[in-house]
MOPAC internal coordinates of N, CA, C and O (Angstrom, degrees):
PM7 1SCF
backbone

  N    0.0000 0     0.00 0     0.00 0    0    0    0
  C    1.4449 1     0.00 0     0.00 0    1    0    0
  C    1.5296 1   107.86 1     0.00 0    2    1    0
  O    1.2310 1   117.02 1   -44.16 1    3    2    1
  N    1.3006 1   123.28 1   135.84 1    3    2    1
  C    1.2883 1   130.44 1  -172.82 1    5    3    2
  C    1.7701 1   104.87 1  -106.52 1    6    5    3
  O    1.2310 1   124.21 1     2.64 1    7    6    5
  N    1.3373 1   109.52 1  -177.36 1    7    6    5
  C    1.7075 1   106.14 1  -173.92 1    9    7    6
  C    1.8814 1    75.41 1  -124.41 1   10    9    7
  O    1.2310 1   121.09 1   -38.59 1   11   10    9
  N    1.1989 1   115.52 1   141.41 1   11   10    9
  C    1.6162 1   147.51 1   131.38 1   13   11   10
  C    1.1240 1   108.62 1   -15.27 1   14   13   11
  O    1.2310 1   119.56 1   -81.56 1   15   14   13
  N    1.3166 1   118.45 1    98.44 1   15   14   13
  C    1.5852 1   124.74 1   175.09 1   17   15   14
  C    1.5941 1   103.09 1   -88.77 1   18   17   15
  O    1.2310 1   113.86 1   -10.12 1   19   18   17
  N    1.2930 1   129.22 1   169.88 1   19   18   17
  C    1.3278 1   143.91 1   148.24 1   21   19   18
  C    1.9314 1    99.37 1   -45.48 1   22   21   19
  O    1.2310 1   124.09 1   114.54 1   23   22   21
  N    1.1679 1   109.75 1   -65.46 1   23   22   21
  C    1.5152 1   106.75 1   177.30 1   25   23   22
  C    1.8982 1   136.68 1   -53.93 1   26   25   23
  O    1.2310 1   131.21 1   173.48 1   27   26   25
  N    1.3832 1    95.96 1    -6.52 1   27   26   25
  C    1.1990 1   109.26 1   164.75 1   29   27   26
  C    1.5385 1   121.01 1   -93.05 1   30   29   27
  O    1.2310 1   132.27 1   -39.64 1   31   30   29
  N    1.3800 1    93.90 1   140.36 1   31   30   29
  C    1.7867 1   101.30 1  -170.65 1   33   31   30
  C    1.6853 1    97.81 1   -69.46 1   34   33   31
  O    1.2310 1   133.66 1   -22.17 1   35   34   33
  N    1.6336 1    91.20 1   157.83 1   35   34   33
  C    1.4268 1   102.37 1   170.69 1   37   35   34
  C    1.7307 1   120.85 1   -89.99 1   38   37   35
  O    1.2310 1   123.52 1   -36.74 1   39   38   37
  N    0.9151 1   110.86 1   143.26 1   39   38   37
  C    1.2939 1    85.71 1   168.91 1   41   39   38
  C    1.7768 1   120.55 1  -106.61 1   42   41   39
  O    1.2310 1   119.56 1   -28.08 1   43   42   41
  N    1.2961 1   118.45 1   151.92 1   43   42   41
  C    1.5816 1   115.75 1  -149.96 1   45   43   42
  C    1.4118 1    80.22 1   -82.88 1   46   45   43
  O    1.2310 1   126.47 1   -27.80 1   47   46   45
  N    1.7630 1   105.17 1   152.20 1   47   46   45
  C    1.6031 1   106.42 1   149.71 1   49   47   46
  C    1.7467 1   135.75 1   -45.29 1   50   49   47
  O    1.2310 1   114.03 1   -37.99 1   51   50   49
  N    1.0096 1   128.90 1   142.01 1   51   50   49
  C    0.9941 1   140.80 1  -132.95 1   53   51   50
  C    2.2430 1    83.57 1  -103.67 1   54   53   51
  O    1.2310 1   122.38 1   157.56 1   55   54   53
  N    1.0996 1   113.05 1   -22.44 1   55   54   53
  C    1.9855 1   100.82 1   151.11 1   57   55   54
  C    1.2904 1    99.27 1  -115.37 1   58   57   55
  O    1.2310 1   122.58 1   -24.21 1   59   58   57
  N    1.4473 1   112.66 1   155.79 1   59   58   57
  C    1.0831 1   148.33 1  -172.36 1   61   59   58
  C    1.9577 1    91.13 1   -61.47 1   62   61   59
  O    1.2310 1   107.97 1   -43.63 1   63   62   61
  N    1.7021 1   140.06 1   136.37 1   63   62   61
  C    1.2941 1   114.37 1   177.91 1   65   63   62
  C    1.7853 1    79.72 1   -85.42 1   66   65   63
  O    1.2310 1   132.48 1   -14.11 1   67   66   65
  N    1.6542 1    93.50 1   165.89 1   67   66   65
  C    1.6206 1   112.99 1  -177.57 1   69   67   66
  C    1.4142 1   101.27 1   -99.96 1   70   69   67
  O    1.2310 1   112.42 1   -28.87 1   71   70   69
  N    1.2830 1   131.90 1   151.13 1   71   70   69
  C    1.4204 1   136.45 1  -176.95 1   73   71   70
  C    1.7477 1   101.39 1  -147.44 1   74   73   71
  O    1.2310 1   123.82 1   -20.58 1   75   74   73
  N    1.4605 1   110.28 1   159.42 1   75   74   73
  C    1.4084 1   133.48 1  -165.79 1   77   75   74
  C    1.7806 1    86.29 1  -136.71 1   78   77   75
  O    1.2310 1   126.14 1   -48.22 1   79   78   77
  N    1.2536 1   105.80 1   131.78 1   79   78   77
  C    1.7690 1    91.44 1   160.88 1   81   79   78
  C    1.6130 1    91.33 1  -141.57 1   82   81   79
  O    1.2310 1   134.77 1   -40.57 1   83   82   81
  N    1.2106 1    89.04 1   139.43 1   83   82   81
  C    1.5166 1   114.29 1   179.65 1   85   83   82
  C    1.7626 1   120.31 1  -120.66 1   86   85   83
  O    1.2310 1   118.81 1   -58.23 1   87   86   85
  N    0.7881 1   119.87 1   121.77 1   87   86   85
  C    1.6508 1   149.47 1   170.31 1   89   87   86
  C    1.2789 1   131.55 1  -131.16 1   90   89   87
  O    1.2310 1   120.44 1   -22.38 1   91   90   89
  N    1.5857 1   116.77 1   157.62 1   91   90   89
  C    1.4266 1   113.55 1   166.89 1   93   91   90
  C    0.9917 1   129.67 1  -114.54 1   94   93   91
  O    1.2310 1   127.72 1  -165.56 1   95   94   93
  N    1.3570 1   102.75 1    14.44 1   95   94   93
  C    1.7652 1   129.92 1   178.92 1   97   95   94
  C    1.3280 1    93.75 1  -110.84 1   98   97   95
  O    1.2310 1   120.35 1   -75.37 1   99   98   97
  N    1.5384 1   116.93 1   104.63 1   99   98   97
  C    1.7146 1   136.75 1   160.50 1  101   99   98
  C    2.2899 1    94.90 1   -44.83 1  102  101   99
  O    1.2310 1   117.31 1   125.13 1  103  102  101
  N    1.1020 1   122.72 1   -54.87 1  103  102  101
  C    1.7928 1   116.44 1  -155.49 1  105  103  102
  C    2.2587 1    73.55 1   -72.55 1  106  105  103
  O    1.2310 1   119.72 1   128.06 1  107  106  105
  N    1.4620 1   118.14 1   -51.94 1  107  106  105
  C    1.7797 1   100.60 1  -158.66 1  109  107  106
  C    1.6858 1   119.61 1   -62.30 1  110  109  107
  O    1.2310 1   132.89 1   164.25 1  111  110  109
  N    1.4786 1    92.69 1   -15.75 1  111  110  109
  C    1.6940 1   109.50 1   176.96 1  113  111  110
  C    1.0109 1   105.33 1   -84.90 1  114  113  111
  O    1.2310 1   105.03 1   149.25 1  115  114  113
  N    1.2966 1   145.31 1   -30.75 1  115  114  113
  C    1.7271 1   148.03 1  -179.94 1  117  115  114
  C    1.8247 1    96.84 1   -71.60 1  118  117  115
  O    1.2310 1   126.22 1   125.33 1  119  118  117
  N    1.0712 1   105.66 1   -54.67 1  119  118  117
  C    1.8918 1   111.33 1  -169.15 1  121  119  118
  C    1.3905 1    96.22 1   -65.31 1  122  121  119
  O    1.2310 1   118.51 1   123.60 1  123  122  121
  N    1.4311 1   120.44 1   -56.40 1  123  122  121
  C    1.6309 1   105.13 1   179.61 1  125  123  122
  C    1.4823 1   128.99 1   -52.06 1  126  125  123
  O    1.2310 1   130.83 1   132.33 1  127  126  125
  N    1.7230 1    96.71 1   -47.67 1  127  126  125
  C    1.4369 1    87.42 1   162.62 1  129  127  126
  C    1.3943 1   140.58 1   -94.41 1  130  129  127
  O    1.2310 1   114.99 1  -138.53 1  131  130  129
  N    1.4898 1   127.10 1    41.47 1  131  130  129
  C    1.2073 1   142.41 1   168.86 1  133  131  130
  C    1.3762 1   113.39 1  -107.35 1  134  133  131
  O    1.2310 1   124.35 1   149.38 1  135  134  133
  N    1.1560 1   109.26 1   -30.62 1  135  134  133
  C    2.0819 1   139.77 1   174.61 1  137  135  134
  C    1.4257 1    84.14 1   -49.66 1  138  137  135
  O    1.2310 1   124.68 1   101.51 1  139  138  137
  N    1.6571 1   108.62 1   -78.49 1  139  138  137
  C    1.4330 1   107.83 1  -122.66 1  141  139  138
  C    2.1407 1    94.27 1   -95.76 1  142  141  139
  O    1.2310 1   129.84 1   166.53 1  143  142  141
  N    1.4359 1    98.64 1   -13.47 1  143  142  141
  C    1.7273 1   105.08 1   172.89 1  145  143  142
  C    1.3398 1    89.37 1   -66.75 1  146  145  143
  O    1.2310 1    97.19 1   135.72 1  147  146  145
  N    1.4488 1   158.13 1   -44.28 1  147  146  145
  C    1.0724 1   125.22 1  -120.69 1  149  147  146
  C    2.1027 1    77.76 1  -127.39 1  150  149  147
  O    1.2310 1   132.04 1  -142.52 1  151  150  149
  N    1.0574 1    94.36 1    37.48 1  151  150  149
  C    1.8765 1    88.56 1   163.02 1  153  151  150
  C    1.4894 1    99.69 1  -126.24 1  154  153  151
  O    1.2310 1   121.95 1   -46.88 1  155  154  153
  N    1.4591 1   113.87 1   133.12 1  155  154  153
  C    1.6634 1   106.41 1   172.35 1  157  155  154
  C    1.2845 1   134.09 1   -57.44 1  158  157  155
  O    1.2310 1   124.46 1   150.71 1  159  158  157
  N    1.2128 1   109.05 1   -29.29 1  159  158  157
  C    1.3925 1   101.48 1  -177.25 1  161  159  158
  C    1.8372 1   115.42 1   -85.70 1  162  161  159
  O    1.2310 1   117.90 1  -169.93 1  163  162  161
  N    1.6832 1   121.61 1    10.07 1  163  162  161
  C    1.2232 1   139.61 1  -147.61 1  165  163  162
  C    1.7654 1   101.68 1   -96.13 1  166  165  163
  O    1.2310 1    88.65 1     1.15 1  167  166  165
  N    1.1580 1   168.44 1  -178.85 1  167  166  165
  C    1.1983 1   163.55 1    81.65 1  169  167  166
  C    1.5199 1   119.97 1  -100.84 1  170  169  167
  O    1.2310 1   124.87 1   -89.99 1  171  170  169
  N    1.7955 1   108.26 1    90.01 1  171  170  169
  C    1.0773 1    94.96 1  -170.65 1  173  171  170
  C    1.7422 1    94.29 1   -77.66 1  174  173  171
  O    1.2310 1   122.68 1   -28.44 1  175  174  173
  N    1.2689 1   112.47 1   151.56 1  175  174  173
  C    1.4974 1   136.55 1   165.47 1  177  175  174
  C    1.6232 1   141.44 1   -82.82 1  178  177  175
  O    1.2310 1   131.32 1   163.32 1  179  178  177
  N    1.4100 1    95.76 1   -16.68 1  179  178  177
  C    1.3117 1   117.62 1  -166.78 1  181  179  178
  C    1.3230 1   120.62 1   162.67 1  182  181  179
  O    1.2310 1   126.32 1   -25.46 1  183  182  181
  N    1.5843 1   105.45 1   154.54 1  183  182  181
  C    1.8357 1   114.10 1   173.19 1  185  183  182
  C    1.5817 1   100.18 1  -102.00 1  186  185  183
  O    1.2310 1   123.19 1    -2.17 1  187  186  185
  N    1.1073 1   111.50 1   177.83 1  187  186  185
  C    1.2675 1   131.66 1   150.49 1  189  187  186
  C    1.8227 1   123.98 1  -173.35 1  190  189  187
  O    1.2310 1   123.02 1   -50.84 1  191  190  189
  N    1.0762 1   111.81 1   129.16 1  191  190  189
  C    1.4331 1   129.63 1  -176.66 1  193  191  190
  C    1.8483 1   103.86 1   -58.97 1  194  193  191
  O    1.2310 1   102.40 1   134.14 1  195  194  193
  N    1.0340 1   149.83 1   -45.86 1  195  194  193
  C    1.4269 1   155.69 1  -179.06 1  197  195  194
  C    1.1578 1   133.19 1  -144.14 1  198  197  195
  O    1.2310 1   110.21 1    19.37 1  199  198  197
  N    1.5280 1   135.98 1  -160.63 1  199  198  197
  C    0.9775 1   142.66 1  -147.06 1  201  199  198
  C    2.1832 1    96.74 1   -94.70 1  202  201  199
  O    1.2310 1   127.18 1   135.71 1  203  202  201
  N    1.1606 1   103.80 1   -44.29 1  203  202  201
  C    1.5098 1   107.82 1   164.87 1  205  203  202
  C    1.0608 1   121.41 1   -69.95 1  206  205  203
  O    1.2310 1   107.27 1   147.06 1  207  206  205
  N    1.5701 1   141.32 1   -32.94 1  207  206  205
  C    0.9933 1   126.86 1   171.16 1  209  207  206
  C    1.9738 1   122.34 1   -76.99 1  210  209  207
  O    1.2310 1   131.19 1   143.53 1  211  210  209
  N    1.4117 1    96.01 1   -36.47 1  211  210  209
  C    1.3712 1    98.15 1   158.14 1  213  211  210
  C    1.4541 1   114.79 1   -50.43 1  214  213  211
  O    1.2310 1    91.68 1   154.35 1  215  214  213
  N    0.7708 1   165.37 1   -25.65 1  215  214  213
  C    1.3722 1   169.24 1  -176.00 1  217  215  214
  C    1.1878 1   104.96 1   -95.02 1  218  217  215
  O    1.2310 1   107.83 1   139.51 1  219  218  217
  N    1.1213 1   140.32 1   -40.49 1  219  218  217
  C    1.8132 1   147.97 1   177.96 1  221  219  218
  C    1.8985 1    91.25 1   -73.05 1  222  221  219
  O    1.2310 1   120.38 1   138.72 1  223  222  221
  N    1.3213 1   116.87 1   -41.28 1  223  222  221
  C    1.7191 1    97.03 1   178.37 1  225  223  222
  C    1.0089 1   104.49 1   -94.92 1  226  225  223
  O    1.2310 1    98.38 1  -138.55 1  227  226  225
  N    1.5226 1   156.33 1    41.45 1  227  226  225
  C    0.9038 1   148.75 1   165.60 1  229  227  226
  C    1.2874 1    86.59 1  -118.50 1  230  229  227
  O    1.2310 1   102.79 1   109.94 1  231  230  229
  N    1.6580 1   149.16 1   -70.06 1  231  230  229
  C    1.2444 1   131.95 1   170.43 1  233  231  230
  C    1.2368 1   122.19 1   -44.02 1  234  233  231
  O    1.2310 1   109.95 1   159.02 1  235  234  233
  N    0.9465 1   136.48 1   -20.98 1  235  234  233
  C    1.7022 1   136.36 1  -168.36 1  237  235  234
  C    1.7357 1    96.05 1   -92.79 1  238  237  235
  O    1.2310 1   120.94 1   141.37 1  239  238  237
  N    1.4429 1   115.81 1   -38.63 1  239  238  237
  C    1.6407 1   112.33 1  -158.23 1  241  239  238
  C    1.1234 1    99.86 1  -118.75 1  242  241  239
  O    1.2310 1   110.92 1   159.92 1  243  242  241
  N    0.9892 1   134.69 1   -20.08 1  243  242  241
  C    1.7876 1   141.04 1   171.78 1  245  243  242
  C    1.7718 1   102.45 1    53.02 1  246  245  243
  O    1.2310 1   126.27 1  -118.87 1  247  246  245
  N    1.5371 1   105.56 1    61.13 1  247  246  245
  C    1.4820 1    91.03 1  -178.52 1  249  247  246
  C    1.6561 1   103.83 1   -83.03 1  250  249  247
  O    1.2310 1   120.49 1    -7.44 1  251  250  249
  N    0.9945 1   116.67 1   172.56 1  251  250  249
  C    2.0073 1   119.87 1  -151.35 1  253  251  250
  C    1.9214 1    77.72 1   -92.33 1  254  253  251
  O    1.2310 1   130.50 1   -25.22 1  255  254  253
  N    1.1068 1    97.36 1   154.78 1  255  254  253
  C    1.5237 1   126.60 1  -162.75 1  257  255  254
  C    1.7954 1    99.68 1  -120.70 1  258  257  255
  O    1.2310 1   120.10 1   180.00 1  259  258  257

């Protein structure tokens, strides 16, 4: 058995983690979620514009907290 170097790959979790990204800038919410969709191990779930709508995708999508 060897110890985990920095040089050894990681391996990604085995679900995708789920993400919500929230902004109030419509162009910083598009870039975040094009960033973080386009990593495999990423599932973004939803946008939301504020503090209410964040809360409406967290009830609607129940991503784990």
């Amino acid at each position: 058995m060897t110890a985990q170097t920095d040089l050894d790959p990681i391996e990604p979790p085995q679900a995708p983690v789920r993400v919500g990204v929230v902004d109030d800038e419509p162009m910083a919410r598009t870039f975040v979620t094009r960033i973080l969709g386009a990593a495999p191990d990423i599932e973004v779930v939803g946008e939301a514009a504020d503090g209410a709508g964040a809360l409406e995708l967290v009830r609607t999508t129940s991503p784990p907290c």
